[in-house]
C-alpha distance (Angstrom), angle and dihedral (degrees) to the residues before:
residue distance angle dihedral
X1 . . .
X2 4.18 . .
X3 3.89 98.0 .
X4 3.93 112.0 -160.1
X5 3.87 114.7 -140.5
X6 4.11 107.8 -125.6
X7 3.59 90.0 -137.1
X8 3.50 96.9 58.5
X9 4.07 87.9 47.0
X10 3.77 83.4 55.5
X11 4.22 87.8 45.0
X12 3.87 80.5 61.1
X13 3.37 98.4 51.9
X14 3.48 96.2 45.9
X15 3.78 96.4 54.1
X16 3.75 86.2 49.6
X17 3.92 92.0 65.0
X18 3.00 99.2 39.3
X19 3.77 94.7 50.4
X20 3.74 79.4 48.1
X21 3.45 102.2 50.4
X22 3.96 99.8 -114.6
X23 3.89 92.4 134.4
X24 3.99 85.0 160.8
X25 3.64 94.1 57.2
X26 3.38 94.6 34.3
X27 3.87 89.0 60.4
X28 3.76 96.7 40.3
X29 3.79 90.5 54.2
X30 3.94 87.4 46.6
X31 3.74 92.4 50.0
X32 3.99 95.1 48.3
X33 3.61 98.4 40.4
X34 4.04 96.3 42.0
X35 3.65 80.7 -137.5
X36 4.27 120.8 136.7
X37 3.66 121.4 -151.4
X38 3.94 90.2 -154.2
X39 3.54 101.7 174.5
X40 3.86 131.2 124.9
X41 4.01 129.6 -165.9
X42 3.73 90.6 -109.5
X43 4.07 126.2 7.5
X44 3.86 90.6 -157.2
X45 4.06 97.6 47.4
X46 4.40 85.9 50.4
X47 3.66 96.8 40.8
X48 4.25 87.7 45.0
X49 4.07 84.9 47.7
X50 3.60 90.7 53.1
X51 3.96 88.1 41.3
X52 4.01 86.4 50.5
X53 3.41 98.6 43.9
X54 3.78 101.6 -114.7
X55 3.45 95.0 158.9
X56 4.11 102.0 175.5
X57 4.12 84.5 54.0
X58 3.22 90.0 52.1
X59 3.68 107.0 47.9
X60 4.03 89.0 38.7
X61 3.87 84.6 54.9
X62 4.20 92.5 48.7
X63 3.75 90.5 60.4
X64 3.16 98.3 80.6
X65 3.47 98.6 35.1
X66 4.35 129.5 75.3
X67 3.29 119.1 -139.6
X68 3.52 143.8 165.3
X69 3.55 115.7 -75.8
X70 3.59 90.8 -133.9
X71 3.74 93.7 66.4
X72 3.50 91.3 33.7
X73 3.94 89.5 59.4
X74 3.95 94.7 48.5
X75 4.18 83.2 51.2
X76 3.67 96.6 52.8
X77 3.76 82.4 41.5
X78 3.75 97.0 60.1
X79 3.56 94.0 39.8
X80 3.98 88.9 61.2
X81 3.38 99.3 49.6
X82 3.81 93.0 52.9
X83 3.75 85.9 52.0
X84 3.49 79.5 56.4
X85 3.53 101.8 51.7
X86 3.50 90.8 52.0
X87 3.60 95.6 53.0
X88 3.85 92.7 -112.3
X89 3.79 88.9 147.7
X90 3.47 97.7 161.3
X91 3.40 100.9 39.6
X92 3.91 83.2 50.9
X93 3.89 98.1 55.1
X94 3.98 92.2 41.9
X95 4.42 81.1 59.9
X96 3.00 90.6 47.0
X97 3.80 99.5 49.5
X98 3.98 92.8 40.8
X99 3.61 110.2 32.0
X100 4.22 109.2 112.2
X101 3.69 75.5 -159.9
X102 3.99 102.5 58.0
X103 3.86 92.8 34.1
X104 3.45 92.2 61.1
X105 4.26 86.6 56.8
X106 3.53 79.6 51.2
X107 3.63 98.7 68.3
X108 3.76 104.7 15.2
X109 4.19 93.9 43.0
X110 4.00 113.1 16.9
X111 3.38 102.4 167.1
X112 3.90 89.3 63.5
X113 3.50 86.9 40.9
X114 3.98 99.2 51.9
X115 3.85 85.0 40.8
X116 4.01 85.3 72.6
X117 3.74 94.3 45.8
X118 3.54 91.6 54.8
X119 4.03 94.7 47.1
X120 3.93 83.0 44.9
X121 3.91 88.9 61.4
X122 3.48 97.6 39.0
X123 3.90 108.7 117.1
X124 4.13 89.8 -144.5
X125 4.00 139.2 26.7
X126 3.50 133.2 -106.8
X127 3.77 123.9 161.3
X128 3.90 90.3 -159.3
X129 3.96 85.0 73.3
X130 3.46 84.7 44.1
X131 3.85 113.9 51.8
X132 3.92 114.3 33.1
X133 3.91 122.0 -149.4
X134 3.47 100.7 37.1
X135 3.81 92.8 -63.0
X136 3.63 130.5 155.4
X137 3.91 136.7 -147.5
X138 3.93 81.7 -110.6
X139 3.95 98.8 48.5
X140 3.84 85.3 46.4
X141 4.18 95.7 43.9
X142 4.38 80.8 52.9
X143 4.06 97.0 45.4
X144 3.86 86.3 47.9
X145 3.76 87.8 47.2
X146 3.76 90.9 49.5
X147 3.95 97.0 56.8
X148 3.31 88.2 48.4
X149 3.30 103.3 60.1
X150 3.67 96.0 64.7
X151 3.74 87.9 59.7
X152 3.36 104.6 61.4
X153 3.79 144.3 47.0
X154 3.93 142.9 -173.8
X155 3.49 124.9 -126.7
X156 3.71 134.2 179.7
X157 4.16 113.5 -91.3
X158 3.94 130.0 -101.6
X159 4.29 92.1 11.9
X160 3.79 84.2 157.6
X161 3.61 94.0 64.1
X162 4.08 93.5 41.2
X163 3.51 94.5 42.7
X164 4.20 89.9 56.8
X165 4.31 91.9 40.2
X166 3.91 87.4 45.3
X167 4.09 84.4 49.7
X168 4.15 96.9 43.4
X169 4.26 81.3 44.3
X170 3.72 88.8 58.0
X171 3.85 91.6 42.2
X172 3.85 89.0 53.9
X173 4.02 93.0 48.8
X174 3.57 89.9 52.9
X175 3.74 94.6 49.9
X176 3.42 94.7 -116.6
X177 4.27 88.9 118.0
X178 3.63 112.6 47.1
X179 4.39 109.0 -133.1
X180 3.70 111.6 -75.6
X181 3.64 103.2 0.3
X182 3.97 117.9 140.5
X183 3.71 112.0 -119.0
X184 3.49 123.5 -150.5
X185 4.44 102.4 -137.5
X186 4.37 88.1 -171.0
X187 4.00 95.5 50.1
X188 4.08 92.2 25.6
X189 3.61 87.2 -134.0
X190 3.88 133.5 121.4
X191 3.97 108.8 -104.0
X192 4.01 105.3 -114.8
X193 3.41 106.6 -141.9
X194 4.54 106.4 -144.1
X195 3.61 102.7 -117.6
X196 4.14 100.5 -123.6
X197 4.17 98.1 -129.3
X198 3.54 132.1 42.0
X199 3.80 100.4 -115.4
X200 3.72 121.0 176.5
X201 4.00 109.7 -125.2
X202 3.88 113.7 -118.9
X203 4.33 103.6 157.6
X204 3.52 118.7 88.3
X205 3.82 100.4 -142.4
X206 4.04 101.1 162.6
X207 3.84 134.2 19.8
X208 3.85 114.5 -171.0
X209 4.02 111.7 -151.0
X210 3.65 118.7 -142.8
X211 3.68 118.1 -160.0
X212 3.97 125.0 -81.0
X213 4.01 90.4 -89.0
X214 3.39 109.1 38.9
X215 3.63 147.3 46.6
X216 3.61 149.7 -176.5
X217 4.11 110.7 -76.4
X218 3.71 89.3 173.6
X219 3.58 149.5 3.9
X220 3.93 143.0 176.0
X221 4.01 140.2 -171.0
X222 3.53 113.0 -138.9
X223 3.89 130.9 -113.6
X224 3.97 92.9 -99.0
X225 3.90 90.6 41.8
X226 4.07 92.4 -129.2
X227 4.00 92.4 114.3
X228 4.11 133.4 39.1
X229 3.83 106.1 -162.7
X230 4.07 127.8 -149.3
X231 3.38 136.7 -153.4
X232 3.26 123.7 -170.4
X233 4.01 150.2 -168.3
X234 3.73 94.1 -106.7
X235 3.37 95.6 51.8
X236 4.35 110.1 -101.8
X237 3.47 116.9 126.1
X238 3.96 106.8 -156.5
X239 3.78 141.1 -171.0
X240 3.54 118.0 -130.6
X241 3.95 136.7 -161.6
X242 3.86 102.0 -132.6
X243 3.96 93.8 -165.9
X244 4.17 86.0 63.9
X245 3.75 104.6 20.0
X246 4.01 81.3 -122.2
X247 4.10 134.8 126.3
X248 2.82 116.7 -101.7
X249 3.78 115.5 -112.2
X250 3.85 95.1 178.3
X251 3.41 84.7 85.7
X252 4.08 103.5 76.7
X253 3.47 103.6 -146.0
X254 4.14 86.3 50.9
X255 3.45 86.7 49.8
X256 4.01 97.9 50.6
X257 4.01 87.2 43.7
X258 3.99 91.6 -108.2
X259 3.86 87.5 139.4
X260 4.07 121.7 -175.5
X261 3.75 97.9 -110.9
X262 4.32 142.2 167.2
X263 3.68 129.8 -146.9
X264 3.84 89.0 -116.5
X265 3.93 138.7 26.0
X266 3.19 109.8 -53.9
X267 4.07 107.6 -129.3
X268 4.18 104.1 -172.6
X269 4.01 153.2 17.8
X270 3.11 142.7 -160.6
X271 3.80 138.4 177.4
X272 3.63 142.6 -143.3
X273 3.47 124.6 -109.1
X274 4.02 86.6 -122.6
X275 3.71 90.5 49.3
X276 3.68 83.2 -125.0
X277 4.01 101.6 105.5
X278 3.96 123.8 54.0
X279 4.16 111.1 -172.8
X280 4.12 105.5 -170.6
X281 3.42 114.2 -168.5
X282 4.16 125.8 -152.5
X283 3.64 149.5 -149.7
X284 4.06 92.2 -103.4
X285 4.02 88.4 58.5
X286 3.97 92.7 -105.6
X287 3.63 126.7 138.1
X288 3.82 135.0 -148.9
X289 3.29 125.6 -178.9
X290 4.20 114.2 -171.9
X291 3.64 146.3 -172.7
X292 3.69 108.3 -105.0
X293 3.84 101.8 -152.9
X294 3.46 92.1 49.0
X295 3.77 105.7 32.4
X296 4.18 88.5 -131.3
X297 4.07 123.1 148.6
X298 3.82 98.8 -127.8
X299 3.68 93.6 -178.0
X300 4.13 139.8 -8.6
X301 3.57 128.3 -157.8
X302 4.26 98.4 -153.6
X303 3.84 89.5 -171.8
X304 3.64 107.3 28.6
X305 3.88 88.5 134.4
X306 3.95 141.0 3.4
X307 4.26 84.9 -127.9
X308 3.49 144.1 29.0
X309 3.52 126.0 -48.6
X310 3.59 109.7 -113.7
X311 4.28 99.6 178.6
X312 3.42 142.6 1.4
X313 3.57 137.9 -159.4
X314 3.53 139.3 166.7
X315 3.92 126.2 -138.8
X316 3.94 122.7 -112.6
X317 3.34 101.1 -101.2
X318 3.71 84.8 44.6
X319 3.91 105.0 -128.0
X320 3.43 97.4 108.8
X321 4.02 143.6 49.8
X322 3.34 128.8 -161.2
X323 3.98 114.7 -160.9
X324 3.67 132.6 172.1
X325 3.50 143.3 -147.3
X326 4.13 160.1 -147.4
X327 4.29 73.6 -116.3
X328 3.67 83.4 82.4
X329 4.08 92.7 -123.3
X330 3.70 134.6 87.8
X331 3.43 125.0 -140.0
X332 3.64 148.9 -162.3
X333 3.29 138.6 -123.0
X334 3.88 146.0 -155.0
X335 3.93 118.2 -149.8
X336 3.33 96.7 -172.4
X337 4.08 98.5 44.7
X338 4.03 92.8 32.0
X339 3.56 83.7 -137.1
X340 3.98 133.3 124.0
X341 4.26 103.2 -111.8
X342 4.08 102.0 -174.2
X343 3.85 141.0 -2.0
X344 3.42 126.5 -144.9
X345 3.80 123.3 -161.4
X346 3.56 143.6 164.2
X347 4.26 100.6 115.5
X348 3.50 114.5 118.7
X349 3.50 94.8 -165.6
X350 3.77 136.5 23.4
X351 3.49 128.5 -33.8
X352 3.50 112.4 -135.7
X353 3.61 105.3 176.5
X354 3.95 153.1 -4.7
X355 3.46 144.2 -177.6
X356 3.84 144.9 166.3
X357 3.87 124.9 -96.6
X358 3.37 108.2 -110.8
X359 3.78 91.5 -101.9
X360 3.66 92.6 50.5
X361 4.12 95.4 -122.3
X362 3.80 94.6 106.9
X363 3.88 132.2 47.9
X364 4.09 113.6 -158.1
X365 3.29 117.4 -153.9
X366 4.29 123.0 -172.2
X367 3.74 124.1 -157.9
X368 3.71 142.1 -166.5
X369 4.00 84.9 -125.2
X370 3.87 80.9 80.6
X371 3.97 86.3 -107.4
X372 3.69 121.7 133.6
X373 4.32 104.3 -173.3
X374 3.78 138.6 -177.9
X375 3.50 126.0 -133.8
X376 3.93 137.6 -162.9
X377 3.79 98.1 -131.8
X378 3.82 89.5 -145.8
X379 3.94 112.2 48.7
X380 4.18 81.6 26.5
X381 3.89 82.4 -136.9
X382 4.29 111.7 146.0
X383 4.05 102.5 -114.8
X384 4.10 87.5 -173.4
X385 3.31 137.1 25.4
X386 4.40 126.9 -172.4
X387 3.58 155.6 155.6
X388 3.86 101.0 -145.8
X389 3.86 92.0 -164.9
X390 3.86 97.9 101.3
X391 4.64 91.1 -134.0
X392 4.13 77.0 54.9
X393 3.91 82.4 -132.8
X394 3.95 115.0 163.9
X395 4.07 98.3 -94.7
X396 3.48 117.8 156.4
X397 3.58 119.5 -98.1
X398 4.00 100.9 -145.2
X399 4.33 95.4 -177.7
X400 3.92 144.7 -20.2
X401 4.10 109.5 -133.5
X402 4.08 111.0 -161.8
X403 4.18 104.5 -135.4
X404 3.67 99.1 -130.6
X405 4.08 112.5 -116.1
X406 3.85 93.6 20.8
X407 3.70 130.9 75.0
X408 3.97 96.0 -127.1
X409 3.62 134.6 93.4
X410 3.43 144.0 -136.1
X411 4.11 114.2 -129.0
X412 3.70 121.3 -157.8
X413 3.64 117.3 -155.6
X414 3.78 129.9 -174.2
X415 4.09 86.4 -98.9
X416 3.52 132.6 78.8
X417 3.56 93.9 -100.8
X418 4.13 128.9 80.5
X419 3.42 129.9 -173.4
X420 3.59 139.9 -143.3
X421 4.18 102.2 -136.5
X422 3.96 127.3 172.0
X423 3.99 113.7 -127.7
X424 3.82 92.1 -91.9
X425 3.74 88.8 61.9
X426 4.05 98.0 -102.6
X427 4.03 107.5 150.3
X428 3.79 105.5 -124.1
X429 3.78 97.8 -179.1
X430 3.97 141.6 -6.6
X431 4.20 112.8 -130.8
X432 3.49 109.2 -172.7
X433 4.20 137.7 168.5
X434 3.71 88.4 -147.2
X435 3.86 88.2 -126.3
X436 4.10 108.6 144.3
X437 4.34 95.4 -167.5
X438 3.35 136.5 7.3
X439 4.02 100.2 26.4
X440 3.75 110.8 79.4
X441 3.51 116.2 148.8
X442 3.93 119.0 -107.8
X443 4.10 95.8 -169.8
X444 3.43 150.2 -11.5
X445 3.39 153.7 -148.0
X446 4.15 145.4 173.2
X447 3.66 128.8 -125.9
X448 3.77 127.4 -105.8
X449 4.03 88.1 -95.3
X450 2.87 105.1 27.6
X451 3.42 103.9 -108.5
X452 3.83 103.9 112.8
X453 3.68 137.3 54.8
X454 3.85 121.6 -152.8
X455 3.31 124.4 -162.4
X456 3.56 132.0 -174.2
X457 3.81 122.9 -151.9
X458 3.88 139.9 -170.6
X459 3.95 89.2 -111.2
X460 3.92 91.7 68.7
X461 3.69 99.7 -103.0
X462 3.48 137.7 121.1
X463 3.86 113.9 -144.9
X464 4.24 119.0 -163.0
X465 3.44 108.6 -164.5
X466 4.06 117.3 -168.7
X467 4.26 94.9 -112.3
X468 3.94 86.0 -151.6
X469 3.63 98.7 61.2
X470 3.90 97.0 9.7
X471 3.99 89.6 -139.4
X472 3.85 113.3 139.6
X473 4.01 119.9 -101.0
X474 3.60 110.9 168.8
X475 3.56 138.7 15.6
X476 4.07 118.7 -172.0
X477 3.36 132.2 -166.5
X478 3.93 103.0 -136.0
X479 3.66 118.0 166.4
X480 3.88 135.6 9.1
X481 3.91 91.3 -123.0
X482 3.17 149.2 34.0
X483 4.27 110.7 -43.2
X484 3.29 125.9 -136.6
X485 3.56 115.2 -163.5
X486 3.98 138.6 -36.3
X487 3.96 139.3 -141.4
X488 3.56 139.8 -158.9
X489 3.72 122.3 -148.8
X490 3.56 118.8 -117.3
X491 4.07 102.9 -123.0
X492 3.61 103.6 12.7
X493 4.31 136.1 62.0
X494 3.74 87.0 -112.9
X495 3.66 118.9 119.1
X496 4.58 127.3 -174.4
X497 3.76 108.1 -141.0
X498 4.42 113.6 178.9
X499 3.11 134.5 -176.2
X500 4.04 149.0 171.9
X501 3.26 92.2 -84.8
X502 3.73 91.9 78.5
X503 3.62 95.0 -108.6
X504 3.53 130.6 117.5
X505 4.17 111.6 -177.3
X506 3.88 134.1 -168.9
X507 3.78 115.1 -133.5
X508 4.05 122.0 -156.1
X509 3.90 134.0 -171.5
């Protein structure tokens, strides 16, 4: 592999204050580092002021440069003996007071040092008590000149900036940047631009293929919208560019086939808020949870549950996850401790999904005992407990969406109705596709907004139903068999849906 020197990182940064004008942070970084800049706009035009004798160039030129003290001694040297010859005697004994440079000659080579006093109180000028050897102010302007010029060097201006757009130009020939997209150098992300109008998706523009045997179970876009995240039957968990429907081989391990992967199928996802953190969750009851950019397994919980892992999600602050299970209990967990803090039970039956409140206070959990319940993260003790079906018969409840900028949530029952309930349990609104058999609705999820409802059902399609009015807009044939569950990304109208037919498509307004 290319290996980058550190010093020439720090090179880069220097020239970049100093182009910028940051001559404090520019010297602090030279300071810490013990790394010198040492570079001049032209090596020829500072050596021929030196040469010359254009002292103010030259000294305006040295601060920004470090150089021996040695050479910086014979310099200041020069410079006051000029002064000198000019009869600038009081310019001469203020140098030779203040200069760091000449006070250092002062204590580490006297002689030289008393040599200048002595020429500074001399009534007259001659440059034979001056220069020794024969030497002139010209043979000593060139030798100065000479041992300079090993010191410093000229390079072009602003390499920072070239070297990162001749990097993101690569990244864009390899496909790894799609054509005109923004990309964010600090987080090393592309900049997702918030589409403006909460549009539902109806185009088909990519269908990722899974092999003959497997499928996608689950999948996920992340919290900054840069990544959507599969899990699948066989076990691989894999990172997806939704603009191209294509892995993503920016990521090195993708891109040397080192793929994040389980033993068994693996069931859930869930993100961090940071879109940092990815905890997958499998058939076995095991957790993962992994580093994204780097494909790592930062911590496992082998016996997280007796069953399957249904959900996943993680907490606010992001130091816990709560999953659930076909065990009937959800649990949570501690990322820093690896180590399961608090149960919660009171299913009888499955539990098919949970998630946060938005605010993070509440935890909802929904069950195939028909149950939909609310939990105080916390004491892990259930707050509310419902059937939302108004007969209160045992339907299962498949997911609970949150409706962004409200405190109510959408419940998805294995029917073809959902309902819009507060957290107590208090039906707000019946949304129904009218279909009596043969359309119940697998899963669910809410647009961006807030606007839209999607709904996935055992016939194929995809209904969006308008959540203000609950009347029926859209209905889209997605796959050929039976779905399995949909997502929306988080900035953009683009939506996941996968199914059993080992397909999982993008969607587009």
């Amino acid at each position: 592999e290319l290996e980058v020197d550190a010093q020439d990182v720090v090179r880069l940064m220097l020239q970049f204050c100093k182009e910028n004008g940051l001559k404090e942070t520019m010297k602090a970084l030279q300071d810490e580092s013990k790394v010198a800049l040492n570079t001049v706009e032209s090596v020829e035009g500072f050596l021929g002021d030196i040469q010359s004798g254009n002292w103010d160039l030259v000294l305006a030129a040295c601060q920004n440069l470090q150089l021996p003290v040695k050479k910086m001694m014979d310099l200041h040297e020069q410079i006051a003996m000029e002064l000198l010859e000019l009869r600038e005697m009081d310019v001469a004994r203020a140098m030779l007071r203040q200069s760091e440079c000449l006070l250092i000659m002062k204590r580490e080579e006297p002689n030289r040092y008393i040599k200048l006093e002595s020429l500074c109180a001399s009534p007259t000028w001659d440059p034979r008590d001056a220069y020794e050897g024969g030497a002139t102010k010209e043979s000593r302007r060139s030798e100065i000149a000479k041992s300079f010029s090993t010191e410093i060097s000229v390079v072009p201006p602003s390499r920072l900036l070239v070297l990162l757009g001749q990097a993101l130009k690569w990244q864009q020939h390899q496909g790894m940047l799609p054509p005109g997209s923004q990309f964010d150098i600090f987080k090393g992300t592309t900049a997702t631009k918030p589409d403006e109008y909460d549009e539902y998706p109806t185009r088909n523009t990519h269908s990722i293929k899974f092999g003959k045997k497997t499928h996608a179970e689950c999948a996920a876009f992340s919290p900054n919208g840069q990544y959507l995240v599969s899990g699948s039957l066989d076990g691989f968990v894999e990172v997806w560019d939704h603009e191209t429907g294509k892995l993503r081989k920016d990521l090195k391990y993708q891109a040397n086939d080192e793929l994040m992967m389980h033993e068994d199928a693996v069931l859930s996802i869930a993100w961090s808020k940071d879109s940092e953190l990815l905890a997958t969750g499998d058939q076995s009851g095991k957790i993962k949870v992994w580093k994204v950019k780097t494909g790592q397994c930062v911590r496992k919980f082998e016996k997280a549950h007796s069953q399957g892992i249904t959900c996943l999600c993680f907490s606010r602050d992001g130091t816990q996850i709560c999953s659930s299970s076909y065990d009937a209990c959800m649990r949570m967990h501690g990322l820093k401790s690896g180590k399961m803090l608090k149960e919660m039970r009171g299913h009888t039956s499955y539990i098919n999904h949970c998630v946060y409140s938005i605010d993070g206070l509440r935890i909802i959990s929904s069950g195939s005992d028909g149950y939909v319940k609310v939990w105080d993260p916390k004491s892990g003790e259930c707050i509310y407990s419902f059937r939302p079906n108004p007969a209160g018969q045992e339907i299962a409840v498949n997911c609970c969406c949150c409706i962004p900028k409200t405190d109510n949530l959408i419940v998805c029952d294995r029917s073809s109705t959902a309902y819009v309930v507060t957290m107590a349990g208090q039906v707000v609104k019946t949304i129904s596709s009218g279909k009596k058999t043969g359309g119940d609705f697998l899963n669910a999820c809410v647009s961006r907004m807030g606007s839209w409802l999607y709904c996935l059902a055992e016939d194929q399609n995809m209904y969006v139903f308008n959540i203000q009015d609950g009347k029926l807009e859209q209905i889209t044939k997605v796959h050929e068999r039976e779905p399995i569950g949909l997502c929306h990304h988080p900035h953009r109208n683009v939506m996941a849906t996968f199914a059993d037919d080992g397909q999982l498509k993008l969607w587009r307004a």
